[in-house]
N, C-alpha and C positions, 0 to 999 in steps of 0.2 A: 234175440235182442239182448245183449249185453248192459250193462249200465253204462258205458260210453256214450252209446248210442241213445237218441231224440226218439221218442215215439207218445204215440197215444197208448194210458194202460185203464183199461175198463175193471175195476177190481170186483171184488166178488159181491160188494153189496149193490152193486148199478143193475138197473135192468133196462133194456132199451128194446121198446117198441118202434119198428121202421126200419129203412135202409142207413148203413153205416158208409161210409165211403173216406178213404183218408188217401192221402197222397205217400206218409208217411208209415214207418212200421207200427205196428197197436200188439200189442197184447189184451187178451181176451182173459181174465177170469170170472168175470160177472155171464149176464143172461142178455142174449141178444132175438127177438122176435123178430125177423126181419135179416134181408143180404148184408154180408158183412162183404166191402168191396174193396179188397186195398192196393195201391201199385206196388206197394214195396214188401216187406217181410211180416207174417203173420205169426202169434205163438198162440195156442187159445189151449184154457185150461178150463173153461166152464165149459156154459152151452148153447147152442145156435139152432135155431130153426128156422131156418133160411140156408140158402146159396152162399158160400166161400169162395171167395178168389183171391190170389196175391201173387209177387213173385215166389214164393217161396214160402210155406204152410207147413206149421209143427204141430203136433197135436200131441198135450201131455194129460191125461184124464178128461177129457174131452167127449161130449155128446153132442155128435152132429145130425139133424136129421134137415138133409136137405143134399146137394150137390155141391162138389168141390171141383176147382179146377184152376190150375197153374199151368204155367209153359214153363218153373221151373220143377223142382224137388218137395215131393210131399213127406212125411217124415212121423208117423205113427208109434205112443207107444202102447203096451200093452192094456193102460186100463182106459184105452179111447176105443167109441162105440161108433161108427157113421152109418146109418140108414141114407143111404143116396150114394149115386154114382160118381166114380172117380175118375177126371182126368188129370195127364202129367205127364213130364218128359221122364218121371223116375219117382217110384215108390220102394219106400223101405217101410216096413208094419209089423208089429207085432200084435198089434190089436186086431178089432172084428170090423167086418164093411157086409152090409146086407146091400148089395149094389155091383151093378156092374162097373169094370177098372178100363179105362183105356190107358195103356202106358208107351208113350212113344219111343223109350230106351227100354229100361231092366227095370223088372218087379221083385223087391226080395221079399220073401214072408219067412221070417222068424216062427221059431215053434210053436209058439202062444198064437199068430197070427189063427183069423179064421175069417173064407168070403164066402158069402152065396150070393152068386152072380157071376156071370160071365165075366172073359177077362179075357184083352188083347195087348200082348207087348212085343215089345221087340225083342226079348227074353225075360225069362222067370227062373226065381230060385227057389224053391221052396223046403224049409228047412222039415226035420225030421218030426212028426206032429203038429204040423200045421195041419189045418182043415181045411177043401175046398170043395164047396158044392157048386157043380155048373160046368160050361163048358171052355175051353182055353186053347185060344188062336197066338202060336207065337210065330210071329211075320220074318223074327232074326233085326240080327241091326242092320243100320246103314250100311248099303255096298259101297264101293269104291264108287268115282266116278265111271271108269273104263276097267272091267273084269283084267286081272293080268296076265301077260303073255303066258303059253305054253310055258313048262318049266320055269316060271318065275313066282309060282305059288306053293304050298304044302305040299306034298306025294301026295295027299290025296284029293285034290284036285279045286278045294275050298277054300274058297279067298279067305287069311286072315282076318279075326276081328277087330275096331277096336276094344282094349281093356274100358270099362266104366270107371268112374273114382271110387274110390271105397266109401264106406257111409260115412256121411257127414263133410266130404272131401267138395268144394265148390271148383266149379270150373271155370268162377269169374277172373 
């Protein structure tokens, strides 16, 4: 959430007991007891103990203890903690997740990252000292509609992927 942009900002001295719900994007640095429920873009720098959803969840020093889940990009950094499970079309993390990941695209874990919990994507990256405890189903991306003809794919015999965007890269 930029300063151009309209949103709710919960600052560090609010504490909110109950479910949050906006329409709009919020920034979190205060203490939420209770779901944080939003349509639109979420940034949280304090702490939540409850369920998160948004289109689109950043976490920058952040203690989550509860579930998260987007249908867009969730976006991790190193000194954020989430107890609870992950869903999303796309994780980038460098931080820790005691929880299982469901990743409908690509999971990157940066070297600092660390999970315990299982973890299914469509692919993973996992950088050189990350940590992972658990077990790890990757499904691959989206096929094509229709496999391509004979000779009209790689030599060796694997339909092309799509590329993902690079981090931070939106594909609206």
């Amino acid at each position: 959430m930029t300063g151009a942009e309209s949103g709710s900002i919960l600052v560090e001295d609010v504490w909110i007991e109950g479910t949050v719900r906006t329409s709009s994007p919020v920034r979190v640095m205060g203490h939420i007891k209770g779901d944080l429920l939003a349509e639109d873009q979420v940034v949280i720098s304090g702490d939540i103990e409850g369920d998160v959803s948004g289109r689109e969840i950043f976490f920058a020093g952040a203690a989550i203890r509860g579930d998260v889940k987007t249908a867009g990009t969730i976006q991790m950094d190193r000194d954020t903690a989430i107890t609870g499970d992950l869903t999303a079309r796309r994780v980038e993390m460098t931080g820790s997740v005691e929880g299982n990941l469901q990743v409908a695209e690509t999971l990157f874990m940066g070297k600092t990252a660390s999970v315990q919990g299982d973890i299914t994507a469509g692919a993973v990256s996992i950088a050189e000292g990350a940590a992972l405890k658990g077990q790890v189903e990757v499904r691959g991306l989206a096929e094509e509609s229709e496999p391509p003809a004979p000779g009209d794919g790689p030599t060796d015999g694997e339909a092309p992927l799509d590329v993902a965007p690079e981090p931070g890269e939106s594909e609206e």
